[in-house]
N, C-alpha and C positions, 0 to 999 in steps of 0.2 A: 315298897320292897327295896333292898340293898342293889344297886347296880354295881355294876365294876367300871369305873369310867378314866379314859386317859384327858386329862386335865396339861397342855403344855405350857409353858413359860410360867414355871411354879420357884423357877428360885427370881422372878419378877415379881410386883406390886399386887398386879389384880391375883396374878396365879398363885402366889403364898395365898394371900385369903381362901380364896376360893377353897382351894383344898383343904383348908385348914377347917373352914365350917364343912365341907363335904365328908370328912374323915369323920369329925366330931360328929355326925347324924349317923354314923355305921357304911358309909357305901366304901366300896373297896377302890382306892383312890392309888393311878400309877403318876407319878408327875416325871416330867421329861423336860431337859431345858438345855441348851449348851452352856451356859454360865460364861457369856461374853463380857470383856471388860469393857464394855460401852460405858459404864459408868461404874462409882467403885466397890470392887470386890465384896468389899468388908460387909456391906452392906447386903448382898446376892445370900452370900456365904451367913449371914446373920439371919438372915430367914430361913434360910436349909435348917440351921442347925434349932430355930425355934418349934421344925418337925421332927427335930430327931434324927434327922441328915448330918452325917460329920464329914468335914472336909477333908478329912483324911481318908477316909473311905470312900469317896468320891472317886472313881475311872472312870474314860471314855467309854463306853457300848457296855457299860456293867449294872445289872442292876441288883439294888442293895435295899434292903428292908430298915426301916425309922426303929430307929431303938427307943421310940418314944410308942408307936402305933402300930400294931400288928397287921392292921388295913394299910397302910401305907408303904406303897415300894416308890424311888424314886432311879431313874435313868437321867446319864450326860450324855446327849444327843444332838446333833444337826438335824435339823427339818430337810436339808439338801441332802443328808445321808440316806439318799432313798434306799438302799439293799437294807442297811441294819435297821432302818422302821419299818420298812416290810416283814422281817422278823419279828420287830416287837408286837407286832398287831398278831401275824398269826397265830403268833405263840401264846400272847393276854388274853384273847377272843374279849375286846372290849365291849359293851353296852354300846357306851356312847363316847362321845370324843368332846372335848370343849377344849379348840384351841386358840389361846389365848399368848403363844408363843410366836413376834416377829421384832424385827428392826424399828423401834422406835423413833421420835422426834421428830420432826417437821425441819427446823434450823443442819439440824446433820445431816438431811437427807439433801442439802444446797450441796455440801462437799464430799459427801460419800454416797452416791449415788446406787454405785453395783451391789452394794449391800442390802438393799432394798427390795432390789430384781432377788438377789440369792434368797434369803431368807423369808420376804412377805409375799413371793409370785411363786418361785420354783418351792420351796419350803410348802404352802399353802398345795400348790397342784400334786405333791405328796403325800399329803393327809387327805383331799379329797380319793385321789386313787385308792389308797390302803381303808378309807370309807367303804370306797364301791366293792372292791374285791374281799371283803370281809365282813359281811350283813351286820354294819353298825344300825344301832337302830335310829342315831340323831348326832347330828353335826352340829353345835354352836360355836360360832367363834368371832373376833373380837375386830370389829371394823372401826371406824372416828367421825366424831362431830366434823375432824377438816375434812371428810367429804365432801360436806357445803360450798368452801371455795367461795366464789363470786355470787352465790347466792344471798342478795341479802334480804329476802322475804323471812323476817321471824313473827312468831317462834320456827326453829326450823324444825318442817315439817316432814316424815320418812315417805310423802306423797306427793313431794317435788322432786323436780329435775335437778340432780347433781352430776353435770355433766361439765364440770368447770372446776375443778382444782387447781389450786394454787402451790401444791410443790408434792413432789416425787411419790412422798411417804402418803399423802392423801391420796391422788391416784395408785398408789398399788393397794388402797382399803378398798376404795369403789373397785378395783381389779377383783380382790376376794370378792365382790358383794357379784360382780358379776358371774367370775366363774364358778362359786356355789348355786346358783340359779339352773348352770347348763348343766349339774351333775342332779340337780334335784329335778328338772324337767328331764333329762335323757335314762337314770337311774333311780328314781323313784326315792334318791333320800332324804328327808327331811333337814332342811339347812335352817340357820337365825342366825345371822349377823348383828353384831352390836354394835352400834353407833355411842361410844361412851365421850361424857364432856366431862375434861380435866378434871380427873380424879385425882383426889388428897386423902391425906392420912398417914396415921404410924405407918410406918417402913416406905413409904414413901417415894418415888424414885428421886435421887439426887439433883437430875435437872431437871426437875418441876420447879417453879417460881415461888411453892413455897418453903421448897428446904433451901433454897437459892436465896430466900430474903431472910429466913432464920437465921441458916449461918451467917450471913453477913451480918446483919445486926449483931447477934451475941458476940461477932469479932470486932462491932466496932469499926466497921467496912461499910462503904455508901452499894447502897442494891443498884442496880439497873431497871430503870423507868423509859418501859418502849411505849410509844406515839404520845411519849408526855403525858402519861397519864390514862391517856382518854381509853382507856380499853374495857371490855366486859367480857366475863365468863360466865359459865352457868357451870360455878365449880361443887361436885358430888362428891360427896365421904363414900371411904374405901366399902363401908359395910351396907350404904345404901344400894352401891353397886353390885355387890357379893348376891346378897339379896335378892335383885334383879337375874341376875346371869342364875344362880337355883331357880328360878320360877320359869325359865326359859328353859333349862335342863331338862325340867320335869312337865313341860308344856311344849314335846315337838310343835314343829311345825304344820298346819294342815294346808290342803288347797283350799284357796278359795272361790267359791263357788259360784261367786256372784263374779269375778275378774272379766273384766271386758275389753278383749283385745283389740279393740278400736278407741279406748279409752284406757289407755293400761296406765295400774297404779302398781306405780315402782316397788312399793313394798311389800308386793303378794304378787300371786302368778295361781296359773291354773295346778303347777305344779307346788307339791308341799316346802312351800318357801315364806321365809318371813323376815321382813327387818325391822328393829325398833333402835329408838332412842332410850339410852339410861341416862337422864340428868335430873338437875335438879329440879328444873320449870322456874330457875330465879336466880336471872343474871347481878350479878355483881359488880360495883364499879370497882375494877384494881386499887383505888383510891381507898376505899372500905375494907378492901382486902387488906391492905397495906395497916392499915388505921386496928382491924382485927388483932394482927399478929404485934405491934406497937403495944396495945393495949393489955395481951396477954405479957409479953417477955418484960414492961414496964420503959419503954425505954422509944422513944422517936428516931427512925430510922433516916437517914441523910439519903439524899436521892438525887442518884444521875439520870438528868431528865433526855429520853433520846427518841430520836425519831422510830419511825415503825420497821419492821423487821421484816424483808425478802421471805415471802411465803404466810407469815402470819397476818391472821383475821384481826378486824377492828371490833366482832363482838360475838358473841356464839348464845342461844338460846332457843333449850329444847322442848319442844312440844313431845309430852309425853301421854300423849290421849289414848294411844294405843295400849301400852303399856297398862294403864290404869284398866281398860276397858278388856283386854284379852286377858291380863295376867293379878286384876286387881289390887295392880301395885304402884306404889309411888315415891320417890327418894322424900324423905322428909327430917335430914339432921342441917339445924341451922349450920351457918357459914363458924360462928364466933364458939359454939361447939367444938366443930369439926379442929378447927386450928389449935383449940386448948389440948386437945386430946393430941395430935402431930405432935404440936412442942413439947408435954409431956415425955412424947415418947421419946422425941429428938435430944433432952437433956438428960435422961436416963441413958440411952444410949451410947453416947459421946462421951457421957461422963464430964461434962460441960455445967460450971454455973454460972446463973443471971448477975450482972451485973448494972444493974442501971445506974 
């Protein structure tokens, strides 16, 4: 059946998707975003308007209906605006919540710190509150592989201790994963945190490394190569993720039953809580990665080879047995796919052509 679900950070990456396949199934989709210049406009504002959102019709605390979707309302909103998202909940009576709406990157979270606290801590204890005070029936929302930090037992597992972050934006994800826990043990609601690893694809966010090595290349500009090379990701296409986060939607959370609190595993509780991992289960050498997008655009990219970056990992790889085994699902679009289809969309966009 059709739920009515608030869906945040929808003029972002994962949140365009999401809603975008959530509309398309019939559920009645409200998306809410602030539309911060963290990165550029053009690009935020290009995925509003691929729902039928126009910028021009865009105000703060106003909400406006897609001239493209009849199910679709969108709001510009702060997560810290707790009086007018208390309104908006009372007034939508949502189903369910998937919020997918914080302060991104790891590297920004070195020099912009408070942004983090506002948006990923106080923002997040905003959406749990308007949760508890308004019988949602399910809270998903969007945690990171930088959880892990110093961990480096792979694949990383959601049944180890991540109790070691390596910068701001990773500790305030492990913060949501905890304080979703104390609302789902003290209030009974169904939480699911997601542990997502570097997600690519059409619309893309901008400082992702791979619209960072696109555009350089197609400009003929040397990319930036951190720890020389040596790095690995366990990089996921946007629709294997999309994918993932539906099957969570529609698969609250339960307690489980067997949870032994003298052996407690981090990623279940007696209380209705659950965290997984969405990746791909198949790290990457950046080197391949690099060699991928090379191969697509025709053209060998120059590289400045540099040491490793304050706060970033030497390698990320997700164990997603859960995933497979609770929601029977599993990311499966190759790496040299995924990048055809980005560039694709990156040339069409831009209005850019190859020049090798």
């Amino acid at each position: 059946m059709a739920e009515k679900i608030l869906v945040t950070g929808t003029a972002g990456f994962i949140g365009f998707h999401l809603a975008t396949k959530l509309i398309a199934r019939g559920d009645e989709v409200v998306g809410l975003d602030n539309i911060n210049d963290y990165y550029d406009l053009s690009v935020k504002y290009g995925r509003l308007k691929q729902s039928g959102i126009e910028k021009e019709d865009i105000s703060y605390n106003s909400l406006i209906t897609s001239k493209l979707h009849d199910n679709y309302k969108f709001i510009k909103l702060n997560l810290e605006d707790r009086e007018n998202l208390e309104k908006l909940f009372k007034e939508q009576k949502f189903d369910k919540v998937c919020n997918l709406a914080a302060q991104a990157g790891v590297r920004y979270s070195l020099t912009n710190p408070h942004t983090y606290i506002d948006s990923n801590i106080l923002g997040f204890l905003n959406i749990l509150e308007c949760c508890r005070h308004n019988d949602i029936k399910a809270l998903s929302y969007a945690s990171s592989s930088s959880v892990y930090g110093l961990n480096e037992n792979q694949p990383f597992s959601t049944h180890d201790n991540v109790d070691h972050p390596i910068s701001l934006y990773a500790a305030s994800k492990k913060s949501n994963e905890l304080m979703a826990h104390t609302y789902s043990h003290l209030f009974n609601i169904p939480t699911t945190g997601l542990r997502f690893f570097t997600v690519y694809g059409p619309w893309g966010r901008p400082d992702m490394a791979l619209f960072l090595f696109t555009k350089a290349i197609l400009e003929d500009r040397a990319i930036d190569v951190y720890n020389y090379g040596n790095m690995q990701r366990d990089f996921t296409y946007i629709d294997d993720i999309v994918k993932g986060v539906m099957r969570v939607i529609d698969s609250p959370a339960t307690k489980n039953s067997n949870w032994d609190a003298k052996n407690p595993d981090p990623s279940s509780s007696i209380a209705p809580y659950k965290i997984y991992n969405i990746g791909n289960n198949t790290p990457v050498k950046l080197m391949d990665f690099i060699e991928a997008i090379e191969k697509k655009i025709g053209k060998v990219a120059k590289k400045n080879l540099l040491p490793l970056q304050a706060g970033d990992v030497v390698s990320t790889y997700a164990d997603v047995n859960d995933l497979v085994e609770d929601l029977n699902y599993k990311p499966q679009t190759s790496i040299q796919e995924g990048i055809d289809k980005f560039i694709d969309w990156y040339i069409d966009f831009f209005k850019v052509k190859i020049n090798a």
